[in-house]
N, C-alpha and C positions, 0 to 999 in steps of 0.2 A: 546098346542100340535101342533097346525097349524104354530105358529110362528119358531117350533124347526122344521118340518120339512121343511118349507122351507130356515131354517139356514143350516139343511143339503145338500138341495139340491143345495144350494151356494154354499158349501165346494166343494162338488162335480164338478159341473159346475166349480169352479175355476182351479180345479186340472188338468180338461179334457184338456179346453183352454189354461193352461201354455205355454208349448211345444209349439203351434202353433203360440201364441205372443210370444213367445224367437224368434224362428225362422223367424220370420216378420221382430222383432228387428235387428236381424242380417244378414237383408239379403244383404245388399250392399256393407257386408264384405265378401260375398262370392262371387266364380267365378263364371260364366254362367254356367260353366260344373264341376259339381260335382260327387264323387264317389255313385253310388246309390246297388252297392254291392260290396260281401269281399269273396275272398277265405280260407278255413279252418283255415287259418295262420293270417287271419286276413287284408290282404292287399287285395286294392283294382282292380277289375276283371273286372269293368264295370262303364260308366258312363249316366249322365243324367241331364237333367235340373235341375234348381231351382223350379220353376211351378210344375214340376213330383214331387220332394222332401214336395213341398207343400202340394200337389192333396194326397198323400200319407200320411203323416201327419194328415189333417183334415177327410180324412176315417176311421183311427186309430181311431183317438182318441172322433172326434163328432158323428162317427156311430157308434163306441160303446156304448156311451151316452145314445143314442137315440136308440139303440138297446135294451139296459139293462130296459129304461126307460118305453117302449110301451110293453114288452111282457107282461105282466100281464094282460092289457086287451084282447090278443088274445089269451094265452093259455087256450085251452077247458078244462082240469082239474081245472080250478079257483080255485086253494091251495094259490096262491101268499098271500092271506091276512091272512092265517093260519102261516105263517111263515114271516111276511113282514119287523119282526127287524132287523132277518137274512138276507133278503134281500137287506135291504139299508145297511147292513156292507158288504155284496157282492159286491153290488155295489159300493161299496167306494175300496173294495182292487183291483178289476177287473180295476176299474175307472185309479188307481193311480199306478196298475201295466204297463198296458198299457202308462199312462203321462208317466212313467221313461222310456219304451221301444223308445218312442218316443225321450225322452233328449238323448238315447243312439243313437237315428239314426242322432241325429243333433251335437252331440259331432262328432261322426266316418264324416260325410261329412265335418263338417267344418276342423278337424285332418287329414283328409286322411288315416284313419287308425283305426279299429274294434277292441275293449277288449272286445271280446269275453268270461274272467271270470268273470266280470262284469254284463253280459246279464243272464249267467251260475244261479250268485249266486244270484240275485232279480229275476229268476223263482222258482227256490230251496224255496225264505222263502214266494213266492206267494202259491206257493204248500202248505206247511206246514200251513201257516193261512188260505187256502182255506179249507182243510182237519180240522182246528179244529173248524169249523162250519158247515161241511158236513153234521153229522149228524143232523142238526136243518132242513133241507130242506124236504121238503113233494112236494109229485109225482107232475110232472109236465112235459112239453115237450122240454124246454131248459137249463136247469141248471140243472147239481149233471148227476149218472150213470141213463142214460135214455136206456135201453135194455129193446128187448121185455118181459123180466122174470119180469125188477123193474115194469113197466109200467101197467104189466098185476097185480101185487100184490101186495097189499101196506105194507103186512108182506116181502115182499121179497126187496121190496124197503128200509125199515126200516133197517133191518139188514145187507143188502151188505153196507147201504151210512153210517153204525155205524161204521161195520168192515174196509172199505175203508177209511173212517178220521182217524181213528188211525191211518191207514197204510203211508195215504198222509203226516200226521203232521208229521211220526215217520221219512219216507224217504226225506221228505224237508230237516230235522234238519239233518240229515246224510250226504245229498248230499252238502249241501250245504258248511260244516266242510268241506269232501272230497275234493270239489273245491279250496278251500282257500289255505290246508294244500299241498296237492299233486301237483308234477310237471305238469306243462301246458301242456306238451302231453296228458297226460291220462284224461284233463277234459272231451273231446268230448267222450270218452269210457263212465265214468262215469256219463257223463251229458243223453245219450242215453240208458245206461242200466236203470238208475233211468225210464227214461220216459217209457219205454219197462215196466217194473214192475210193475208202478200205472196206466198203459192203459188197461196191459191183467187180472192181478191179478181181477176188481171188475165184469169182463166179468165172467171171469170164475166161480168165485164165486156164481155170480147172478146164472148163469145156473146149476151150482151144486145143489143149494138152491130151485130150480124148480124141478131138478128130485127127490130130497129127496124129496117134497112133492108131487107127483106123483109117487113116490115109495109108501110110505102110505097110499096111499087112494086107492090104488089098492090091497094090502091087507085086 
């Protein structure tokens, strides 16, 4: 048991560090001044060092590491070990979402130039595998819908992050087709309504699910 996990937390650690050795690799093939942002079109609007591209790279990708790695000992709910298989598969898609956001920031600098469908469609199927383990997660203060309705009740927690996984897996797989299939105008529509829908939809929900039990007990 001890030797598997820390063959996972190798996988992991490998995955984080990729990106930031590519980018080491190839630093001397790059200019001093590189593009460090893109306008909607995808071309670039602004520039910045190599050092900045770095400094921004190892925040990515090792403080999320180290972020994902430590809450469990300070979250005051102490669930993390009631769900902890889910969480190292969390952590592995969080992990390895983030590595590709990362290869995409060092593709677009060293190109001069953002694929923006790209970015689009590996948030799409992070959504969707985030969502079809949502429901595994039990209350806690950084991970899954934290609202004061889920937070205050672990029946109300249960059923918004049941109803919400469906939702997330059902809109990844959707969005994601969307992206591929449709003209490049309409990704940024489509890429922001999806995020509009699985942001407010599990709010409202929660809060509904609060007053129907507050409806109840007042009769």
């Amino acid at each position: 048991m001890r030797k598997m996990k820390i063959y996972k937390e190798l996988l992991i650690g490998g995955i984080v560090v990729a990106p930031l050795l590519y980018f080491l690799y190839i630093w001397n093939t790059l200019p001093t001044e590189i593009p460090i942002h893109f306008d909607a079109q995808g071309n670039p609007n602004n520039f910045g060092s190599r050092s900045y591209v770095a400094l921004t790279l190892f925040f990515l990708s090792i403080g999320t590491y180290l972020f994902l790695m430590y809450i469990p000992r300070i979250d005051p709910k102490k669930n993390f070990s009631i769900f902890s298989d889910t969480f190292i598969k969390l952590r592995f898609l969080l992990s390895l979402f983030f590595s590709l956001i990362c290869f995409f920031i060092i593709h677009s600098v060293k190109n001069g130039e953002l694929s923006t469908t790209y970015f689009y469609v590996t948030f799409a199927i992070m959504i969707s595998l985030f969502g079809n383990y949502m429901s595994n997660i039990r209350p806690n203060y950084f991970i899954g819908i934290r609202t004061p309705w889920t937070l205050e009740s672990e029946s109300n927690w249960k059923k918004t992050h049941f109803i919400t996984g469906r939702l997330w897996f059902i809109t990844g797989i959707i969005m994601g087709i969307l992206l591929v299939v449709l003209p490049s105008k309409y990704a940024v529509v489509t890429f922001i309504g999806s995020i509009v829908l699985i942001a407010i939809f599990p709010l409202a929900y929660s809060f509904l699910k609060f007053k129907a039990v507050i409806k109840i007990a007042k009769k």
